[in-house]
ZAMARGU-4260 file (C-alpha; in steps of 0.2 Angstrom, whole numbers, plus 5000, padded with zeros to 4 digits):
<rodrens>
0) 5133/5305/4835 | 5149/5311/4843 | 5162/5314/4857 | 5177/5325/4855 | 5191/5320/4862
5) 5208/5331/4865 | 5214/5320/4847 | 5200/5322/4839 | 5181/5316/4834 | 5176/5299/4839
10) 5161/5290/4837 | 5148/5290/4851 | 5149/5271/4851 | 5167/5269/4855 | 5165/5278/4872
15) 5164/5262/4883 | 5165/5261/4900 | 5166/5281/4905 | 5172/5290/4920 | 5165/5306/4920
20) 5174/5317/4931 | 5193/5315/4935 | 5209/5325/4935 | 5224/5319/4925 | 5233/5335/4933
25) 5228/5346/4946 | 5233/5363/4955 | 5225/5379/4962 | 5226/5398/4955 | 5243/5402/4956
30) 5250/5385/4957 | 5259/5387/4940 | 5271/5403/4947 | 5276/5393/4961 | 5293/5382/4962
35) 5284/5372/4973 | 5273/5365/4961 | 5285/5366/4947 | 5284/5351/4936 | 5290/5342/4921
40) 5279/5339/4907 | 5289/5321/4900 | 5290/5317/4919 | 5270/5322/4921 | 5266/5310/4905
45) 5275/5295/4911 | 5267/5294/4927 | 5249/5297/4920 | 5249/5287/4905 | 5259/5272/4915
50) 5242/5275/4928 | 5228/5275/4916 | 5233/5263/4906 | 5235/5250/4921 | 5217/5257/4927
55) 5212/5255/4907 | 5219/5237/4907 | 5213/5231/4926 | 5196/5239/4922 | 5189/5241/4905
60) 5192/5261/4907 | 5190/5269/4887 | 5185/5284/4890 | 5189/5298/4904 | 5182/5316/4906
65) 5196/5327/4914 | 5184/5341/4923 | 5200/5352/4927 | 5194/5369/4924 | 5205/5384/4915
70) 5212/5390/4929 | 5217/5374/4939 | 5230/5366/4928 | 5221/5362/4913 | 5234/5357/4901
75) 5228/5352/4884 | 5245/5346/4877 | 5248/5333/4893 | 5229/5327/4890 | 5235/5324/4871
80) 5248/5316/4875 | 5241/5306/4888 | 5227/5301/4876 | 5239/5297/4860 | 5250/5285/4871
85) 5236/5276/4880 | 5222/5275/4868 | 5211/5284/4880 | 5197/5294/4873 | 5200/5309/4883
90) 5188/5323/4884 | 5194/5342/4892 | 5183/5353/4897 | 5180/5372/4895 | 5173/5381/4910
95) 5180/5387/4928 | 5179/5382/4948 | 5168/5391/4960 | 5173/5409/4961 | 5178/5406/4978
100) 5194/5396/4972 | 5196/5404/4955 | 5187/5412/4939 | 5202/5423/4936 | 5198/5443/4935
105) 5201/5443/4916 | 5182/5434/4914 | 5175/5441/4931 | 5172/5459/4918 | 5165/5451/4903
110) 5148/5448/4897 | 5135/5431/4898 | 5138/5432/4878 | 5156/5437/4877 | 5159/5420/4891
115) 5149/5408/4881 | 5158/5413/4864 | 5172/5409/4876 | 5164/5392/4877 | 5160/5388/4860
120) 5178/5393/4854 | 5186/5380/4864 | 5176/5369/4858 | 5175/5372/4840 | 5192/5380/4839
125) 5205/5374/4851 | 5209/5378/4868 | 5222/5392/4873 | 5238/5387/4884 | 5248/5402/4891
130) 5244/5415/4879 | 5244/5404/4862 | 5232/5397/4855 | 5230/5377/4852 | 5221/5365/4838
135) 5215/5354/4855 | 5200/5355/4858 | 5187/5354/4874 | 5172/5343/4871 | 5160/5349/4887
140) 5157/5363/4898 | 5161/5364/4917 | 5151/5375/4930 | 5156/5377/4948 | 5147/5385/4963
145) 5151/5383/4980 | 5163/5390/4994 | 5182/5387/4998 | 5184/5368/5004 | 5196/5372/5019
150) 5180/5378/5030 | 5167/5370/5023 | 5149/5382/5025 | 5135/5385/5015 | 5134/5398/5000
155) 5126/5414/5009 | 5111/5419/4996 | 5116/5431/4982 | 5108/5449/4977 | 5101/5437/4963
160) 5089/5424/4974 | 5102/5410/4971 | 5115/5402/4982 | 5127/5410/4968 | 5139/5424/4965
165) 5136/5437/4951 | 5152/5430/4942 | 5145/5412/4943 | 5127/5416/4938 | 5135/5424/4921
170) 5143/5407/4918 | 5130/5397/4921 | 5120/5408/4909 | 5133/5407/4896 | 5136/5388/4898
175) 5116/5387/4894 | 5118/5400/4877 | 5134/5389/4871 | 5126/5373/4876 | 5110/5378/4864
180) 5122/5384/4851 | 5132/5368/4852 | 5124/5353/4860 | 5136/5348/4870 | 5135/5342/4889
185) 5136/5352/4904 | 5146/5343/4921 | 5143/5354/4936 | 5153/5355/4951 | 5141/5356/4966
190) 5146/5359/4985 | 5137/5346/4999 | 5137/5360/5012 | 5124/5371/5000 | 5110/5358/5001
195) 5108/5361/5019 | 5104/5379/5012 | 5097/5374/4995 | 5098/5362/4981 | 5112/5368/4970
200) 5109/5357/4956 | 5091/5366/4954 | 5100/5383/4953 | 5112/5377/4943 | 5098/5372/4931
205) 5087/5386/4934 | 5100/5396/4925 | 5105/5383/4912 | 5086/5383/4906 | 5083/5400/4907
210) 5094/5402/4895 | 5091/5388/4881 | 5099/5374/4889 | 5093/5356/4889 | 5094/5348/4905
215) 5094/5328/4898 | 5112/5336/4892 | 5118/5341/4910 | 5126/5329/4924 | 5126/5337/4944
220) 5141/5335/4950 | 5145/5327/4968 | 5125/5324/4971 | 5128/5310/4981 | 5141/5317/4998
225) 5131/5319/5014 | 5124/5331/5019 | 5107/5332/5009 | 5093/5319/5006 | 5087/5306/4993
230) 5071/5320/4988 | 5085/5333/4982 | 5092/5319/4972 | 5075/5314/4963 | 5071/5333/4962
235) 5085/5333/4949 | 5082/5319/4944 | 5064/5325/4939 | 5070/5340/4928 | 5079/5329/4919
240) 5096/5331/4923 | 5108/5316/4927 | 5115/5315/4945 | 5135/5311/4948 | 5141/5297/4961
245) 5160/5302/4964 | 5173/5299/4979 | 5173/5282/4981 | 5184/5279/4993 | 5190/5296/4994
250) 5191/5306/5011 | 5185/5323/5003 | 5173/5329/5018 | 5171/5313/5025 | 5186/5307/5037
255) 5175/5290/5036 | 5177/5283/5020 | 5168/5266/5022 | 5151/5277/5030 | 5152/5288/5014
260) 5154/5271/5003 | 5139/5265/5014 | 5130/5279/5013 | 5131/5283/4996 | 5127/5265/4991
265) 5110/5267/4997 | 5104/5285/4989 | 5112/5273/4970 | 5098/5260/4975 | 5085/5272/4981
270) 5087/5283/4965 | 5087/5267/4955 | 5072/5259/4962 | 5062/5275/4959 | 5067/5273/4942
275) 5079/5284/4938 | 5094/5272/4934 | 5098/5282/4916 | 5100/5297/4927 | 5115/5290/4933
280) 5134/5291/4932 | 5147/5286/4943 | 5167/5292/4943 | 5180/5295/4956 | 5184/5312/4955
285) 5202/5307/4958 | 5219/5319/4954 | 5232/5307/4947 | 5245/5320/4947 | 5245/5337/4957
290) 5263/5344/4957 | 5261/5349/4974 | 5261/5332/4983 | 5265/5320/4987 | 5251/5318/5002
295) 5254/5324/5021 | 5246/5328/5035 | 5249/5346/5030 | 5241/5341/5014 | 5226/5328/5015
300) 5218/5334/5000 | 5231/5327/4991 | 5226/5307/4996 | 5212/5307/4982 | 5228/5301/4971
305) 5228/5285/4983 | 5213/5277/4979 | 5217/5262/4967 | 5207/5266/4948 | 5202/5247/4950
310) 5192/5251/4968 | 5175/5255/4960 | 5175/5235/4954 | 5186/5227/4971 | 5175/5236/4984
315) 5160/5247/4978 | 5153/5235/4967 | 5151/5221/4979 | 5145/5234/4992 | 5130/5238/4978
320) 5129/5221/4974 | 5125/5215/4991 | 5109/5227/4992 | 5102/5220/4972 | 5113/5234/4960
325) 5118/5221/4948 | 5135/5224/4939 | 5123/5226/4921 | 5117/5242/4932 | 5132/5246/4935
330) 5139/5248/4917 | 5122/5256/4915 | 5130/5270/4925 | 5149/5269/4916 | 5143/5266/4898
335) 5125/5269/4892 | 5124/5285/4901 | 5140/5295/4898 | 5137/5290/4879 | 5121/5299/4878
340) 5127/5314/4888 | 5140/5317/4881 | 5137/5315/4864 | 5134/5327/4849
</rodrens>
């Protein structure tokens, strides 16, 4: 058994503790045209690697899966190069954000078959960068669904049934085809808002089955931000799927960090006293660099980079531990999970 990394194959064993959804660098559609986000790439790699290797050191860190989809800033030479001068089993991803905040018009018109041999060729071959293609190679698949974060509101229901667009049901589809060709995992972006309305995570692996695609080879992404309840969780859960914990610490739709801490801490225990503590994995969901920045009023988004890498062990882990989530559950979450999803 496997992972693939940006430098290469790596033995599933060597994974360590795992966080499975993080940014090195981070933008929008459109970001790359703009002086204001302009960036240089030695300057970019500096302040990354200087970062993870200080989280690696503090915290044990080995591996990391940067979930930056094609069309946000994905970067395969910067993850390389991260990777080469840190040591860090990095992992890209092929795949794209909800369509609401990207899936560029070039992949809106092509076909569930032509997007999933998309997939497999980033995985197998190497990913393009701006127009050539590369030897660096993604080892999972993103999916996304959900709506532009600046408003939050529910999905509205699609001509399909699901709380999905057209576009996003084709990739969803074609991430189940490549997934059955390949083995690989899936990581899934989910929206909170869209469990008042429905339980994305059971669309999103409606369509992944439908098509071949094994759901013990699958993480839900964001499965723990209020609003929705511990059942939708479990519902996941019961398919088979592994459910994501992420934004520790982080003031992504929640102005009140320590509630969402608290909050969050409980659904872990719940979830793990119903006996689903292999179904879980935890990560930050954090951007260590997005050109734009730094973080303003004008630009809150951006204070995901200000949560430290080492607050998972100083403040969530005591909070868990105070209510019986031991720190051998814990690693449970960052190292014998990830390994078996994310290896093929």
């Amino acid at each position: 058994m496997k992972i693939r990394t940006v430098t290469g194959d790596v033995p599933a064993e060597r994974t360590g503790r795992t966080l499975t959804h993080e940014h090195l660098l981070y933008t929008y559609p459109g970001g790359e045209y703009d002086h204001l986000s302009a960036f240089k790439l030695d300057d970019a790699v500096d302040r990354v690697s200087r970062e993870l290797a200080q989280g690696m050191q503090a915290c044990g860190y080995a591996t990391i899966v940067d979930m930056t989809p094609c069309e946000v800033g994905r970067h395969p030479e910067l993850m390389k190069r991260v990777a080469e001068r840190t040591g860090c089993n990095v992992i890209a991803v092929t795949g794209f954000f909800p369509e609401s905040m990207g899936v560029p018009y070039w992949f809106k018109r092509q076909t569930v078959d032509e997007l999933a041999d998309f997939f497999v060729r980033d995985i197998t071959e190497g990913m393009v960068f701006a127009g050539t293609q590369t030897d660096i190679k993604a080892g999972a698949i993103k999916v996304a669904t959900g709506q532009e974060g600046v408003t939050p509101k529910p999905s509205p229901r699609g001509p399909n049934g699901w709380h999905v667009t057209g576009a996003e049901e084709r990739l969803i589809r074609a991430a189940g085809r490549a997934q059955k060709r390949l083995g690989v995992c899936i990581n899934t972006h989910t929206d909170p808002m869209d469990y008042v309305v429905t339980n994305p995570g059971i669309e999103q692996l409606d369509l992944i089955e439908a098509e071949g695609g094994d759901p013990t080879k699958v993480i839900i992404g964001h499965a723990f931000i209020e609003p929705r309840s511990v059942e939708q969780i479990i519902d996941i859960c019961k398919r088979g799927a592994s459910v994501q914990v992420d934004h520790m610490g982080i003031p992504w739709r929640h102005d009140n960090t320590e509630e969402l801490d608290e909050a969050m801490a409980n659904l872990m225990c719940e979830v793990a006293d119903r006996g689903y503590l292999s179904q879980m994995t935890i990560t930050y969901d954090r951007w260590f660099f997005n050109p734009r920045g730094p973080a303003t009023e004008e630009n809150p988004q951006l204070l995901n980079e200000k949560v430290p890498l080492d607050y998972l062990f100083t403040s969530f882990a005591p909070r868990l531990e105070k209510k019986g989530f031991r720190m051998n559950d814990l690693d449970k979450t960052l190292v014998d999970n990830p390994r078996r999803i994310l290896a093929f």
